[in-house]
C-alpha positions in Angstrom: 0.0 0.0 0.0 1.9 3.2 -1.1 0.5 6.4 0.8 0.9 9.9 -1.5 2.2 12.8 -0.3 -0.3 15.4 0.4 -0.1 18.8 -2.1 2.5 21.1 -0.5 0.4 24.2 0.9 3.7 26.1 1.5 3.0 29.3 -1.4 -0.6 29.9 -0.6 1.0 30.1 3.2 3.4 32.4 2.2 1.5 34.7 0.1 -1.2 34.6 2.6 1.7 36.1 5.1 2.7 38.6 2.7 -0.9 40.0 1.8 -1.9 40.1 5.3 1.2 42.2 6.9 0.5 44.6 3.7 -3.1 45.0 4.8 -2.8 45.5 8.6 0.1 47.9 7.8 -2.5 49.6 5.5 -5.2 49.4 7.6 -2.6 51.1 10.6 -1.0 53.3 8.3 -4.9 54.8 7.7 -5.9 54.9 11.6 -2.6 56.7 12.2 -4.1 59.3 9.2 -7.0 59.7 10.3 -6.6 59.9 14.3 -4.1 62.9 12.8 -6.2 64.4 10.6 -9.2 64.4 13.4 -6.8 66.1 16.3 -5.1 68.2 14.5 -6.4 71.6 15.2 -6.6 70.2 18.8 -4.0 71.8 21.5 -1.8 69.3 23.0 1.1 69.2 25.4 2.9 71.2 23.8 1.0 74.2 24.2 0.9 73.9 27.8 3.2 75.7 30.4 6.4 74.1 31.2 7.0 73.8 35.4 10.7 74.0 36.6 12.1 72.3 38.9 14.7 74.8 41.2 
């Protein structure tokens, strides 16, 4: 009784890999627009006074 090997799955792994990393790093690429886009005529830190330590 000879057993065959089973179809390698090994590309449709890979390029599954590959076009998921490029659509979360899409998908965060557009949060991190848009969360900038949506605060940016807010007033942050930066405009607040600075305390000094003596």
């Amino acid at each position: 009784m000879a057993h065959s090997t089973p179809p390698s799955d090994r590309q449709p792994a890979f390029t599954g890999l590959i076009v998921g990393a490029v659509l979360t790093f899409a998908i965060l690429l557009g949060v991190v627009k848009w969360t900038n886009a949506r605060f940016a005529g807010h007033e942050g830190a930066a405009a607040a006074p600075a305390t000094q330590a003596h």
